[in-house]
Every structure is written in C-alpha cells, then in structure tokens.
PyMOL CGO cylinders between C-alpha atoms (Angstrom):
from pymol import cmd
from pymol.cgo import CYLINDER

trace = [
    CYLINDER, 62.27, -16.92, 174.61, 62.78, -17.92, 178.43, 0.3, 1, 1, 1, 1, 1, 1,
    CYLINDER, 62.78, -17.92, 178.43, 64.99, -14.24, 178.76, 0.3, 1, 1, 1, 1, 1, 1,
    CYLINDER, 64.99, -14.24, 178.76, 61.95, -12.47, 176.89, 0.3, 1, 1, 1, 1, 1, 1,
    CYLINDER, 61.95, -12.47, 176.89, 63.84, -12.17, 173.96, 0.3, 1, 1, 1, 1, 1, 1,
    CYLINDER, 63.84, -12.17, 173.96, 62.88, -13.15, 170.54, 0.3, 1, 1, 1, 1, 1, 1,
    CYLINDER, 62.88, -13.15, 170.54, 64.53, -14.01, 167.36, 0.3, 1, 1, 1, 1, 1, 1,
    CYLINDER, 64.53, -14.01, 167.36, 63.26, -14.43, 163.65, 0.3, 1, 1, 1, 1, 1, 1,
    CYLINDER, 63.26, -14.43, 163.65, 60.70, -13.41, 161.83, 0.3, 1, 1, 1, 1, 1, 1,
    CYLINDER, 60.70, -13.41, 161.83, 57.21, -13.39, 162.94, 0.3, 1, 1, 1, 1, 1, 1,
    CYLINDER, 57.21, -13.39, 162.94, 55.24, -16.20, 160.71, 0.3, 1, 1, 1, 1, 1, 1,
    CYLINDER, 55.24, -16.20, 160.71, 51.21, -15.37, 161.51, 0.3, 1, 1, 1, 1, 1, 1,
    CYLINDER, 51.21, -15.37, 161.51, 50.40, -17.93, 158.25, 0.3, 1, 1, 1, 1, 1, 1,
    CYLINDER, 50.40, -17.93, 158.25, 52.31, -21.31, 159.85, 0.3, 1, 1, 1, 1, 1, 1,
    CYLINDER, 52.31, -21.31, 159.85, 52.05, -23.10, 163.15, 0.3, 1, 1, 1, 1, 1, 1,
    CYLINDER, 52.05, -23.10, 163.15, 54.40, -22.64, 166.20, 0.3, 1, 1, 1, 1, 1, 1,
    CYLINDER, 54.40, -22.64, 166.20, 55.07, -25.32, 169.15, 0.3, 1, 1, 1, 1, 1, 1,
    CYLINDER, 55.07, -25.32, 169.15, 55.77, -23.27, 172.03, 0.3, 1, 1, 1, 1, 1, 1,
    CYLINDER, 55.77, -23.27, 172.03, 56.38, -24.45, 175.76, 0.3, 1, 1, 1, 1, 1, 1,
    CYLINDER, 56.38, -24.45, 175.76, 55.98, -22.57, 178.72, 0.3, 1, 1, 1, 1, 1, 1,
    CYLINDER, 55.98, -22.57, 178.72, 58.44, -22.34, 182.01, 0.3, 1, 1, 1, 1, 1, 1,
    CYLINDER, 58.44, -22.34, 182.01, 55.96, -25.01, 183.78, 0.3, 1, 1, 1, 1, 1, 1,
    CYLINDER, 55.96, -25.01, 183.78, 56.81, -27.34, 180.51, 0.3, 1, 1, 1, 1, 1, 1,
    CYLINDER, 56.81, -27.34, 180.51, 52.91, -27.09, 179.00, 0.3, 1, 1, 1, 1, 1, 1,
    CYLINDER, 52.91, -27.09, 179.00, 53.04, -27.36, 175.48, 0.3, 1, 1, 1, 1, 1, 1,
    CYLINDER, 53.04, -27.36, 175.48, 51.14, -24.91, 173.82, 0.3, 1, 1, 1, 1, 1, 1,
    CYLINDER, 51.14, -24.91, 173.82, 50.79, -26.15, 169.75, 0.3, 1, 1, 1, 1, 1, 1,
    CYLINDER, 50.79, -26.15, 169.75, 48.77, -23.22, 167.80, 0.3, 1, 1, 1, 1, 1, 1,
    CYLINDER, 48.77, -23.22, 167.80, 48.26, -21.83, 164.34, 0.3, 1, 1, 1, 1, 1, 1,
    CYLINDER, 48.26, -21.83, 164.34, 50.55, -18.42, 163.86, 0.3, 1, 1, 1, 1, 1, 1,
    CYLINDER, 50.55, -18.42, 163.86, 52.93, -16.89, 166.26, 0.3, 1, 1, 1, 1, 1, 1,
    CYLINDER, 52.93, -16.89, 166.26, 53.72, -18.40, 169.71, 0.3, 1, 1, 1, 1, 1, 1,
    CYLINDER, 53.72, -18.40, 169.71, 52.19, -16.96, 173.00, 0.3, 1, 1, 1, 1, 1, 1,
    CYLINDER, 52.19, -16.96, 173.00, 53.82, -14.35, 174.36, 0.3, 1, 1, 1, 1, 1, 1,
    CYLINDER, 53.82, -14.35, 174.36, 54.45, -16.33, 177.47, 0.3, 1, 1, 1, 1, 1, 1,
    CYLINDER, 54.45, -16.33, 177.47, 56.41, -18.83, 176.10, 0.3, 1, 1, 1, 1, 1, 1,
    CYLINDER, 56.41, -18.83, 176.10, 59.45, -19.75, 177.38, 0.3, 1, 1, 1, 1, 1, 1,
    CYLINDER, 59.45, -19.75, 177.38, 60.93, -21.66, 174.15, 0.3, 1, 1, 1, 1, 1, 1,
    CYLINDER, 60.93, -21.66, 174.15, 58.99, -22.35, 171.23, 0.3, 1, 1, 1, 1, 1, 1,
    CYLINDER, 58.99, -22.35, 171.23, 59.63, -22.97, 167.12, 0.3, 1, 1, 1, 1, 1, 1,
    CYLINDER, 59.63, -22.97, 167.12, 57.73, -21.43, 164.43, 0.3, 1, 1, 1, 1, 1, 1,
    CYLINDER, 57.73, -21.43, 164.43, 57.21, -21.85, 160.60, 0.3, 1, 1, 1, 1, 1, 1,
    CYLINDER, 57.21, -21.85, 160.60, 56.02, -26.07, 161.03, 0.3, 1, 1, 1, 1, 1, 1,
    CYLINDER, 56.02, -26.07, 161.03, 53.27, -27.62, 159.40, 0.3, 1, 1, 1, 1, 1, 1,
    CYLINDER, 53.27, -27.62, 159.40, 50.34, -29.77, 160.55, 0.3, 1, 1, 1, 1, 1, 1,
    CYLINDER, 50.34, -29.77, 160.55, 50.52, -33.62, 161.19, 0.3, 1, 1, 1, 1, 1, 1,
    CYLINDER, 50.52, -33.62, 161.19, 48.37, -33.87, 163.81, 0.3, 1, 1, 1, 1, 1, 1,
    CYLINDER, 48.37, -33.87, 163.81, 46.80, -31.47, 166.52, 0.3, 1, 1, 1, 1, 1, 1,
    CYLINDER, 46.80, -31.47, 166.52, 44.95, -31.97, 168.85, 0.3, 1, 1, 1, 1, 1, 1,
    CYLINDER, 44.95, -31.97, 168.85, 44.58, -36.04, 168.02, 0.3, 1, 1, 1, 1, 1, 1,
    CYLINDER, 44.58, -36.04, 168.02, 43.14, -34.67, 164.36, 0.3, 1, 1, 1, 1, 1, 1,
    CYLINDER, 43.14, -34.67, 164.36, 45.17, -35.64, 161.44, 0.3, 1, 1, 1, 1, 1, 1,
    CYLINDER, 45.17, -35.64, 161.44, 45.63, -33.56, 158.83, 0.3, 1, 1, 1, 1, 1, 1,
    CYLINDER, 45.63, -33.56, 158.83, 45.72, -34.21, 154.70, 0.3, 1, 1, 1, 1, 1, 1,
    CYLINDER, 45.72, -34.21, 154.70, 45.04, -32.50, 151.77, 0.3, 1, 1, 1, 1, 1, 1,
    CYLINDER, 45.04, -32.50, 151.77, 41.87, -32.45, 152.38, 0.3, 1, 1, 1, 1, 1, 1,
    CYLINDER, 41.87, -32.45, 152.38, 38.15, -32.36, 154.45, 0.3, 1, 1, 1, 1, 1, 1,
    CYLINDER, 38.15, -32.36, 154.45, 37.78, -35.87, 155.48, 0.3, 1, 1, 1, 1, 1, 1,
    CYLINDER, 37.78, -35.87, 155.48, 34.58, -36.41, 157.72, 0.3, 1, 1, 1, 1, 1, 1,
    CYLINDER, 34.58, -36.41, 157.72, 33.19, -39.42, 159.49, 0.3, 1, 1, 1, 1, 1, 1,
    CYLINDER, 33.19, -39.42, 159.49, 29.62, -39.24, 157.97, 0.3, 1, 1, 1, 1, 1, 1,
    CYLINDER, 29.62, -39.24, 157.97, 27.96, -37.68, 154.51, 0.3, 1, 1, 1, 1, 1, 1,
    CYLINDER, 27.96, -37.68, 154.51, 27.17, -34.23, 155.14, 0.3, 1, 1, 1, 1, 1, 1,
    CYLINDER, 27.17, -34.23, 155.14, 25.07, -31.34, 153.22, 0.3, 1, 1, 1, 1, 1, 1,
    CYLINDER, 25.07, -31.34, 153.22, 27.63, -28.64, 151.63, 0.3, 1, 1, 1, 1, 1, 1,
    CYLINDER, 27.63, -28.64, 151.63, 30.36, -30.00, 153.50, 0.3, 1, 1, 1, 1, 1, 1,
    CYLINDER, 30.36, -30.00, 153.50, 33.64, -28.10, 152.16, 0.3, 1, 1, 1, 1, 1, 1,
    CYLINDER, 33.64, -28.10, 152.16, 36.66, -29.98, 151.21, 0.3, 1, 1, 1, 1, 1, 1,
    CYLINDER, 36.66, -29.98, 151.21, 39.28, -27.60, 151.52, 0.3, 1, 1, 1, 1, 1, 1,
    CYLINDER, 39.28, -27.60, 151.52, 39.91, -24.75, 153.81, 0.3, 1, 1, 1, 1, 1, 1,
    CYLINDER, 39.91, -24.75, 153.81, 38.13, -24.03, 156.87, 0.3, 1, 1, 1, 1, 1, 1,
    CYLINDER, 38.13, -24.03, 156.87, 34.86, -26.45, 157.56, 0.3, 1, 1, 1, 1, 1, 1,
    CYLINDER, 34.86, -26.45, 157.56, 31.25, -25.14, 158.25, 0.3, 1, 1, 1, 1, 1, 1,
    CYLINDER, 31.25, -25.14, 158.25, 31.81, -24.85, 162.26, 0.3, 1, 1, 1, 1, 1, 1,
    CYLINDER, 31.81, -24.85, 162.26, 28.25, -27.13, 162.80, 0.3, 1, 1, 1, 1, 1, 1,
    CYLINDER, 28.25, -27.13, 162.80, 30.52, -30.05, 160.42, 0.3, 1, 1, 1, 1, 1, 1,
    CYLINDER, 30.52, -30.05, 160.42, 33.82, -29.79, 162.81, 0.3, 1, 1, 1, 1, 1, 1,
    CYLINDER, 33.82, -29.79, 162.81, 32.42, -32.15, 165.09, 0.3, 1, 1, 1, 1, 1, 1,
    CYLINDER, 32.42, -32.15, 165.09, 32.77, -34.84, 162.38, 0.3, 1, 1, 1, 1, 1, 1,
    CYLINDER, 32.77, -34.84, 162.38, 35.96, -34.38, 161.07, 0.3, 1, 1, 1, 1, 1, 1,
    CYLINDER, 35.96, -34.38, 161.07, 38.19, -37.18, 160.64, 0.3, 1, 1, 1, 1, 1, 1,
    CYLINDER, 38.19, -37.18, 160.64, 40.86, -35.35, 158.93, 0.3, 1, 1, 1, 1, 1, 1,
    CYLINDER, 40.86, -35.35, 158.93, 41.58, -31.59, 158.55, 0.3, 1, 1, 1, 1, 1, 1,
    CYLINDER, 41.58, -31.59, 158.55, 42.95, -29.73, 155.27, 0.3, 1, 1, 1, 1, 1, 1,
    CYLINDER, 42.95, -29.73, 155.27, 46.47, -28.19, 155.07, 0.3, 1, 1, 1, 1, 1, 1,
    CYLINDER, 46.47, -28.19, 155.07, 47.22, -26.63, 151.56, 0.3, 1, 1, 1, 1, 1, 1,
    CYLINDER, 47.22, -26.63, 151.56, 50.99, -26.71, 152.99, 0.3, 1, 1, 1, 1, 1, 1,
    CYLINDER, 50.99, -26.71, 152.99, 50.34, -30.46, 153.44, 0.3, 1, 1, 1, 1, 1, 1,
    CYLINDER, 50.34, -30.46, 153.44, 49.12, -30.67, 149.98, 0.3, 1, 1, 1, 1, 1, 1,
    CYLINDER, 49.12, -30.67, 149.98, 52.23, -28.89, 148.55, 0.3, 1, 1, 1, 1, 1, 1,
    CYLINDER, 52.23, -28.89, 148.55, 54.57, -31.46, 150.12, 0.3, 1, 1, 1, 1, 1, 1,
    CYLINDER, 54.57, -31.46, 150.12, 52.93, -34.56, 149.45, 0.3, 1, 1, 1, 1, 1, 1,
    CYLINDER, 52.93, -34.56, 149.45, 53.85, -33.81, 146.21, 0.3, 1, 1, 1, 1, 1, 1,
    CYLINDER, 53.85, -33.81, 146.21, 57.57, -33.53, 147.09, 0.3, 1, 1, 1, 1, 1, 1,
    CYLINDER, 57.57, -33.53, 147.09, 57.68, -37.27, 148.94, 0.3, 1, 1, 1, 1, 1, 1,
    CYLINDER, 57.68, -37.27, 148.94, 60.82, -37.98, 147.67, 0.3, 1, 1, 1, 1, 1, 1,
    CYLINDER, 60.82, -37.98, 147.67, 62.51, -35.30, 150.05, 0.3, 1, 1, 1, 1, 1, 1,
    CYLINDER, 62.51, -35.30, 150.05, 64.06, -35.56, 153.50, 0.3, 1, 1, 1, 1, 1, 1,
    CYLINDER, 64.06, -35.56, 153.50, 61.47, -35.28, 156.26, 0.3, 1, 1, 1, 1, 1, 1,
    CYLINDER, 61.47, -35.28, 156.26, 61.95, -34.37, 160.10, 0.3, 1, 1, 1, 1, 1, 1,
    CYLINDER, 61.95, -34.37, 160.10, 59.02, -33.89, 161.89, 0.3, 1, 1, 1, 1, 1, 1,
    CYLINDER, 59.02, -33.89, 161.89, 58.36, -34.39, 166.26, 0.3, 1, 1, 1, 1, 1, 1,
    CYLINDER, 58.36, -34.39, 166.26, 55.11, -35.19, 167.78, 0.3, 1, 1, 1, 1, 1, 1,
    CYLINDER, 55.11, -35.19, 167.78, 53.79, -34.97, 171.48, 0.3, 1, 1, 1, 1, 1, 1,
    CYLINDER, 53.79, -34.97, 171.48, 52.68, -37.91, 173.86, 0.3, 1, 1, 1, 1, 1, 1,
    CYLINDER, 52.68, -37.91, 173.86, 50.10, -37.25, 176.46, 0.3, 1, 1, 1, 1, 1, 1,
    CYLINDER, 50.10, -37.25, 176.46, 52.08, -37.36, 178.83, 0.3, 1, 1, 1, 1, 1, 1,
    CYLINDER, 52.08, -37.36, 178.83, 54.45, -34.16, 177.47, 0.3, 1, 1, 1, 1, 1, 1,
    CYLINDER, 54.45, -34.16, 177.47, 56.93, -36.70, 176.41, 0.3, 1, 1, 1, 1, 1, 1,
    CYLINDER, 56.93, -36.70, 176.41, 58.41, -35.84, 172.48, 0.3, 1, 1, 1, 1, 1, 1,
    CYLINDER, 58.41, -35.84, 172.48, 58.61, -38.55, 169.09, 0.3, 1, 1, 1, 1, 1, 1,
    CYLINDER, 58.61, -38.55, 169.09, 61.12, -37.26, 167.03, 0.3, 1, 1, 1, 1, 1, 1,
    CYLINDER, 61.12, -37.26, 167.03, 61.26, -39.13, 163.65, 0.3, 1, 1, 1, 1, 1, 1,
    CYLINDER, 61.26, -39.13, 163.65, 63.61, -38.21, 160.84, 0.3, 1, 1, 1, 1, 1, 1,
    CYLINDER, 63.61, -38.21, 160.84, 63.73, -39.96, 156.59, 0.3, 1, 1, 1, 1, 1, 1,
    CYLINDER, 63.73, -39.96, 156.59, 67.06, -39.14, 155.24, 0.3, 1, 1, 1, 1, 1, 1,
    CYLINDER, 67.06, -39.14, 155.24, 66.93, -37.12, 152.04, 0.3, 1, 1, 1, 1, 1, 1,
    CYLINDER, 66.93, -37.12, 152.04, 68.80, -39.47, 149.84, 0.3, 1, 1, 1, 1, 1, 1,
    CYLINDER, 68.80, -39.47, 149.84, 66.79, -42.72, 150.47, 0.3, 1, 1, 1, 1, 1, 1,
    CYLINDER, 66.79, -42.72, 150.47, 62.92, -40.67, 151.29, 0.3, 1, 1, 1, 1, 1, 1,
    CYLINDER, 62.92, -40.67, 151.29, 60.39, -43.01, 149.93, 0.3, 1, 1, 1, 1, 1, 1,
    CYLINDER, 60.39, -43.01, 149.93, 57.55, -41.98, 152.63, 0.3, 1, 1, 1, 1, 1, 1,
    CYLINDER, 57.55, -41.98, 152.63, 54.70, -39.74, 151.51, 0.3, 1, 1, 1, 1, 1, 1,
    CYLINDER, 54.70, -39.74, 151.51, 53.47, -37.61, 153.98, 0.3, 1, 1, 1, 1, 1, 1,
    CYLINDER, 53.47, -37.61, 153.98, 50.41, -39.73, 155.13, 0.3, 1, 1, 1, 1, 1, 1,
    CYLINDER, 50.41, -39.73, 155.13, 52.72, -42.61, 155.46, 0.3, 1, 1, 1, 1, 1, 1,
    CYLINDER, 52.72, -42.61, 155.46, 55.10, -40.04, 157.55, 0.3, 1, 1, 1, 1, 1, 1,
    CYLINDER, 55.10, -40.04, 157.55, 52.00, -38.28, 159.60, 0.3, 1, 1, 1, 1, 1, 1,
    CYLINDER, 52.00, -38.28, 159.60, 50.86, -42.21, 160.25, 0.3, 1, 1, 1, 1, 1, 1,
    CYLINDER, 50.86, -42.21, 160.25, 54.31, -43.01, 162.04, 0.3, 1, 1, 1, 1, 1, 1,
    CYLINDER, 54.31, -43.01, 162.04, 53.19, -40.10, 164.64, 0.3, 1, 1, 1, 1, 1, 1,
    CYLINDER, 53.19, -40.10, 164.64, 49.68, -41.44, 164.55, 0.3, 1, 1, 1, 1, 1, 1,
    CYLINDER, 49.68, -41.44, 164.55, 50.79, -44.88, 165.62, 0.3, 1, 1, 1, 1, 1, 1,
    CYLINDER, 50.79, -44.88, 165.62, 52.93, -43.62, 168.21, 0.3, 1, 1, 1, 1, 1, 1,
    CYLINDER, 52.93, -43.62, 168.21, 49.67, -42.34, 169.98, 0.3, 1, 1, 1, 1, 1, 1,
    CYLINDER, 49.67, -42.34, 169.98, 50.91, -38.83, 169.62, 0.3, 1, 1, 1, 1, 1, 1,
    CYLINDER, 50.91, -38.83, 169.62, 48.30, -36.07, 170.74, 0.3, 1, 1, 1, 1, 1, 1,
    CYLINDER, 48.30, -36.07, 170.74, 49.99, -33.33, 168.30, 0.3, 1, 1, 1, 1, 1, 1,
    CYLINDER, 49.99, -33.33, 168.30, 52.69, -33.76, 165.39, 0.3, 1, 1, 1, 1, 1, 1,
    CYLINDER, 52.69, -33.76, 165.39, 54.49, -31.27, 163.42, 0.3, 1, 1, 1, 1, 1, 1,
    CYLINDER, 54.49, -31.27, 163.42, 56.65, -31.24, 160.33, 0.3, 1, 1, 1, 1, 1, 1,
    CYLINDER, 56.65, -31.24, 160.33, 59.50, -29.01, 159.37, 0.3, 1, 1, 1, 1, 1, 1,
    CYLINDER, 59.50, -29.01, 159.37, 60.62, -27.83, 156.11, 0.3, 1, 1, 1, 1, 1, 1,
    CYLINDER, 60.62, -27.83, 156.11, 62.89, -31.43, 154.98, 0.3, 1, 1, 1, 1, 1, 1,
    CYLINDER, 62.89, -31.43, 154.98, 64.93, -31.82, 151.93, 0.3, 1, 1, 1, 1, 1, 1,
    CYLINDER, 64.93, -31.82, 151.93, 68.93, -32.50, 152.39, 0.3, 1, 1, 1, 1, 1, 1,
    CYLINDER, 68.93, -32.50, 152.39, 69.00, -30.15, 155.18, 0.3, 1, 1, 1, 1, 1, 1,
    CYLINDER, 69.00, -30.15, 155.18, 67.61, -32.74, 157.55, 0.3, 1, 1, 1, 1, 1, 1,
    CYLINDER, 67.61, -32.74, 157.55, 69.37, -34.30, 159.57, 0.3, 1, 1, 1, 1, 1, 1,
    CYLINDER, 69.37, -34.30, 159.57, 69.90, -35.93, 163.52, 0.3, 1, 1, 1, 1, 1, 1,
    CYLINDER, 69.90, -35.93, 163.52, 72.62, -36.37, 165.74, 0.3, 1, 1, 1, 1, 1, 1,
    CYLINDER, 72.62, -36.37, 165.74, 71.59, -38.56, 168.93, 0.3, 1, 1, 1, 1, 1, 1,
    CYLINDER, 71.59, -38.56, 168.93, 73.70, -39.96, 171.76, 0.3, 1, 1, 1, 1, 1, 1,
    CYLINDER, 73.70, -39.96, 171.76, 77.21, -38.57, 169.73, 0.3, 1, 1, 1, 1, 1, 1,
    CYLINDER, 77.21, -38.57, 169.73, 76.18, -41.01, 166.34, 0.3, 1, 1, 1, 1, 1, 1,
    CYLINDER, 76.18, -41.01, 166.34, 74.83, -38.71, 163.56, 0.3, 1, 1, 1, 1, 1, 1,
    CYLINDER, 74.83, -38.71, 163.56, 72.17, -41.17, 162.44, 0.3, 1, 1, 1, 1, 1, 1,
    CYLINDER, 72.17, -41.17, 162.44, 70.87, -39.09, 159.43, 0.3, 1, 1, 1, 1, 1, 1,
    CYLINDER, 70.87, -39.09, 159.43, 73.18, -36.66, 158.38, 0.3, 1, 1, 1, 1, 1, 1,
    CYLINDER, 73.18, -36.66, 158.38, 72.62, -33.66, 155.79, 0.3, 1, 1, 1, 1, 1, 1,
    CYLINDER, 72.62, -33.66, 155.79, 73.89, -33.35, 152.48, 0.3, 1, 1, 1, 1, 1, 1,
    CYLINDER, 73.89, -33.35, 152.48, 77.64, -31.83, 152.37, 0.3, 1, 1, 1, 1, 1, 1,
    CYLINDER, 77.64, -31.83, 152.37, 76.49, -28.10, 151.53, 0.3, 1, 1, 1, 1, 1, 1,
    CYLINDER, 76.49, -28.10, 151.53, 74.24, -28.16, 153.96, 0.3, 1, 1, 1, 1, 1, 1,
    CYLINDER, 74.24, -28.16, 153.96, 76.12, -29.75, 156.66, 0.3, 1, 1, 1, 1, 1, 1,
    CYLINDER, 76.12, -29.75, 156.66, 78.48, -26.53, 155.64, 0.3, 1, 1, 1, 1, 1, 1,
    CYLINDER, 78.48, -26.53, 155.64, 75.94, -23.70, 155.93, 0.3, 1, 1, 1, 1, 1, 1,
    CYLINDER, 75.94, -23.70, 155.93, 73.13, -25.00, 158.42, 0.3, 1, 1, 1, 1, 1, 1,
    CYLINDER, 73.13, -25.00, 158.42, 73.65, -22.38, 161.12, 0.3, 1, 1, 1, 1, 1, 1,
    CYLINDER, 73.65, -22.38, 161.12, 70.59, -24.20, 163.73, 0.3, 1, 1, 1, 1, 1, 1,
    CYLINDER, 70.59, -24.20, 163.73, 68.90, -26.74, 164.54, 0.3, 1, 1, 1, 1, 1, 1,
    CYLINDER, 68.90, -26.74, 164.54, 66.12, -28.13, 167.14, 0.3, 1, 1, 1, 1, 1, 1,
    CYLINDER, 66.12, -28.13, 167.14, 67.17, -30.43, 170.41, 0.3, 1, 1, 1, 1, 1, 1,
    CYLINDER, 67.17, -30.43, 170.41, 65.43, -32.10, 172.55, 0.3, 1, 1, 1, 1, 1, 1,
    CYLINDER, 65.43, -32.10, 172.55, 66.65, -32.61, 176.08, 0.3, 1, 1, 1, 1, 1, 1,
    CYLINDER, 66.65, -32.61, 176.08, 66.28, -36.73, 177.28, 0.3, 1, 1, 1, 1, 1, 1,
    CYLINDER, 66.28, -36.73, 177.28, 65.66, -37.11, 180.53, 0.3, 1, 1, 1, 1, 1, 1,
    CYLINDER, 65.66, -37.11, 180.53, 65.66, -41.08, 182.45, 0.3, 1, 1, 1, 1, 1, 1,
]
cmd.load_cgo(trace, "trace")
C-alpha cells in the first residue's frame, strides 16, 4: 500500500476500506483496488453506501418472491431498506463481545466508535445505529472481543484484555487533522 507493496492475506469473501493517494475512499466487497494507497481488509458491513445492513432482506414495500437472505432479485434492490450479511448474523449472536467499528461522513471525515469487551451490552443493530445517527455514508465493523481496544490523544480509553494487550502485534489509526 502507498509503496505498492502489500501485506496479508488476500480475503475475496469480506469487505475492504481502501483510500487512494487523492484521499477517495473506496469501500467494496473483497480485495481492495489495486490503486489503493492504504486500505484494511477482512471488515464486515454496517452500512454502505447509506444502506444498513442486518441479518436479513428488509424492503420498504411487500414484494412478490422477494428473498430474505443473500443476494436480492436485482428489479427488488431499489426497495431495500436493509441488506443481509450472514457475518452480521453470526455476531449479533455474540453481543456481549467487544466491538470497534469506523464509519465515513460525506465529507471523507471518519467516526470511530469502540464498546469495551468487559462491559459490551450493545447488539449489533444498536452498534450499526450509533453510525447511522452519526449520518455516516459507509460503516464497517472489525472482528471485536477483548482484543479491542483505543488509545486517543495519549489516554487509552478502552484498553484490551492483558493477553491481548501482550500479543496484539497491529492496529488501525486514524490521522486528526484541525
């Protein structure tokens, strides 16, 4: 990324957030463009594209064989009011976890909102709403549990469970500019 180099494993079945060297954000399902000057991978679906997504099909109106999982008829997109994520699904169960998750304003600018592990009480609706009321155009989730954790202006503010805080070799920053 940014030197042309890449690192990690290429993740085709999960969503990437990629930005480019003119700072576009580029939010897509599988790998990140190859243009992309830094980008993160393996993140699930909160919003994209000012659609939420759920467990399931949601759409504004009753329509004829209208499928409630998985990709929608393409003439029944135009009315959906919330897309399916079987990854979605599989952590709503989980709500008790740590979540981290970061969203994108229109105006390129980044939410970053983070539910310590130990005192999680969100589900993921409640967590994807947060984004949602934030007017955020896109909003991702990553993988949560006690490895979440965040560390703004030199105050950890959520901090990760003591193994992890041990072994955790990376994380995601955000630069704040103003």
């Amino acid at each position: 990324m940014g030197t042309g180099e890449r690192y990690g494993s290429s993740f085709p079945s999960l969503w990437s957030v990629s930005q480019t060297s003119n700072y576009k954000w580029v939010v897509q399902y599988g790998d990140p463009p190859s243009n992309a000057y830094t980008c993160i991978g393996g993140l699930y679906p909160l919003i994209v594209n000012n659609l939420k997504y759920g467990e399931n099909n949601q759409y504004s109106r009753q329509l004829v064989n209208s499928v409630p999982g998985g990709e929608p008829l393409a003439r029944h997109k135009q009315f959906l009011t919330q897309r399916s994520s079987a990854r979605f699904a599989a952590l709503n169960i989980a709500k008790n976890k740590g979540k981290a998750g970061f969203g994108i304003l229109l105006d390129g600018s980044v939410v970053v909102i983070v539910e310590q592990d130990d005192a999680a009480k969100l589900t993921y609706y409640e967590f994807r709403d947060l984004f949602v009321e934030r007017n955020c155009i896109h909003a991702m989730g990553c993988e949560g549990s006690d490895s979440v954790f965040l560390y703004y202006d030199n105050t950890w503010e959520v901090s990760a469970s003591f193994i992890k805080n041990n072994t955790q070799t990376s994380g995601l920053g955000f630069r704040i500019d103003g």
